[in-house]
N, C-alpha and C positions, 0 to 999 in steps of 0.2 A: 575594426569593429568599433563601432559608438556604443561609448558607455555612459550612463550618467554618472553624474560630478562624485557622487557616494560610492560608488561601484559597484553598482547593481547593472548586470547585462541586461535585463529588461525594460532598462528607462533609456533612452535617448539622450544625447545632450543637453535636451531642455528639460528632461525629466519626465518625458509622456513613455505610455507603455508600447510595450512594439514587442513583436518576435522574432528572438535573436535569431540571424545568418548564421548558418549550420553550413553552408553551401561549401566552403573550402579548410573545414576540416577532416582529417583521416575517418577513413569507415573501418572501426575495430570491433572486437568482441567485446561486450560491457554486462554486467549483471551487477544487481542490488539486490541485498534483503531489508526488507521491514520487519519488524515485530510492532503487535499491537496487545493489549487483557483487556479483557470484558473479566469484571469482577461480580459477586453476585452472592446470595445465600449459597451455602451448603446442600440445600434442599435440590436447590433447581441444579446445580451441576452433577447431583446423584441422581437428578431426572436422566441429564446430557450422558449420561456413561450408559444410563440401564436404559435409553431409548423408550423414555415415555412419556415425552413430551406430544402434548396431545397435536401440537402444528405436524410432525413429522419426525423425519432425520434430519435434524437441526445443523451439524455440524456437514454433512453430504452437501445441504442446499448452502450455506457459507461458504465452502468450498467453490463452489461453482460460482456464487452471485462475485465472490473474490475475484476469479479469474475473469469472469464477466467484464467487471467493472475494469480489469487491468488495459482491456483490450479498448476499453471506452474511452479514458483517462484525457485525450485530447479535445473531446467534447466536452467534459468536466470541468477542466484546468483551461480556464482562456490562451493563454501564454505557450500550452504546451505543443512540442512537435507530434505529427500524427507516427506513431512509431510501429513495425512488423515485429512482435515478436517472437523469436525462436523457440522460446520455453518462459512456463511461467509456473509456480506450483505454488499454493497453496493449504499449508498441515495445521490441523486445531488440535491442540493437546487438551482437556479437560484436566484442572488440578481440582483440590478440594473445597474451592469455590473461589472460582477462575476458569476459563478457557482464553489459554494463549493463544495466540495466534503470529503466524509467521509465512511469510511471502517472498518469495525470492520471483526476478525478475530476471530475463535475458533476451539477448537480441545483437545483433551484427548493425552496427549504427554509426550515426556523426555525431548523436547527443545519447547521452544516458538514460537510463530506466529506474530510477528513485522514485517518481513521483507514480510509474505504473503501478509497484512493488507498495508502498504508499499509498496508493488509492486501494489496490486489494486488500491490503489490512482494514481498512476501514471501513470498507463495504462490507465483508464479511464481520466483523464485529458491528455494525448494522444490523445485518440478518440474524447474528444469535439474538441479538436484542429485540429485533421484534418477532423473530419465533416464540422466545421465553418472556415474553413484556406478560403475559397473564396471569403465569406464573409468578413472576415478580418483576417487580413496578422500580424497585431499589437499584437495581444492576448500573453500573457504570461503564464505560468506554473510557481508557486509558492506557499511560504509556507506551503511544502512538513514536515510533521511531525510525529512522533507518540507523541499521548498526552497520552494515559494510557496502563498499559498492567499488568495482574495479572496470579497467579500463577508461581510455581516454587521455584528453591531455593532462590532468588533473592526476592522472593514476590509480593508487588502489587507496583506500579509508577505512579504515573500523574505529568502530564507537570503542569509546574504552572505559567505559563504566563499571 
């Protein structure tokens, strides 16, 4: 495998981008979770629980645009391999002004699924945001993460914060 000089798989020896050779590594079972918050007044996340948020079911369509976007992820991410995946799920908790969110990814592969798991956190905190943008204008996207991811030659990870 050509790596560049820094150690980054994505750059070549000379340092240009390229997508890494996946071809002669083992095909095993891999999943990753993300977590991502959209923070937010009090108001609009006692909209999100009592369903009266005038867009819809705010949290049903995040769900889905999540899972959407997981399946997209290689037309998104230049760099990334197009990937099958086995299972992917998508759960919004609403707190008292917050909806977490968390993303677990899976799939039988040569490379991982971080960046699917990753991308659904993100699109779905997207879509509460612009469900609830009229509501309120303030809300944030934040603490965009992957805490664990197993499988591979790398093995298993969790964040330990």
């Amino acid at each position: 495998m050509s790596v560049g000089g820094d150690g980054f798989s994505h750059l070549d020896t000379e340092g240009r981008a390229r997508m890494v050779d996946v071809g002669d590594k083992r095909v095993t079972r891999r999943r990753a979770m993300a977590r991502a918050r959209v923070s937010m007044r009090a108001e609009t996340a006692e909209a999100l629980s009592g369903g009266t948020v005038a867009k819809g079911d705010v949290l049903a369509v995040a769900r889905v645009a999540g899972i959407q976007a997981a399946k997209r992820t290689a037309e998104l991410i230049p760099l990334c391999h197009q990937l099958m995946l086995s299972s992917m799920s998508v759960e919004l908790i609403v707190g008292e002004a917050w909806v977490d969110i968390e993303a677990v990814a899976e799939t039988v592969e040569r490379t991982g699924v971080e960046m699917e798991a990753l991308t659904a956190c993100s699109v779905a905190a997207l879509t509460v945001y612009d469900m609830c943008k009229a509501r309120d204008r303030s809300m944030t996207i934040g603490d965009l993460a992957l805490w664990e991811k197993s499988g591979g030659r790398s093995g298993d990870w969790t964040r330990q914060d």
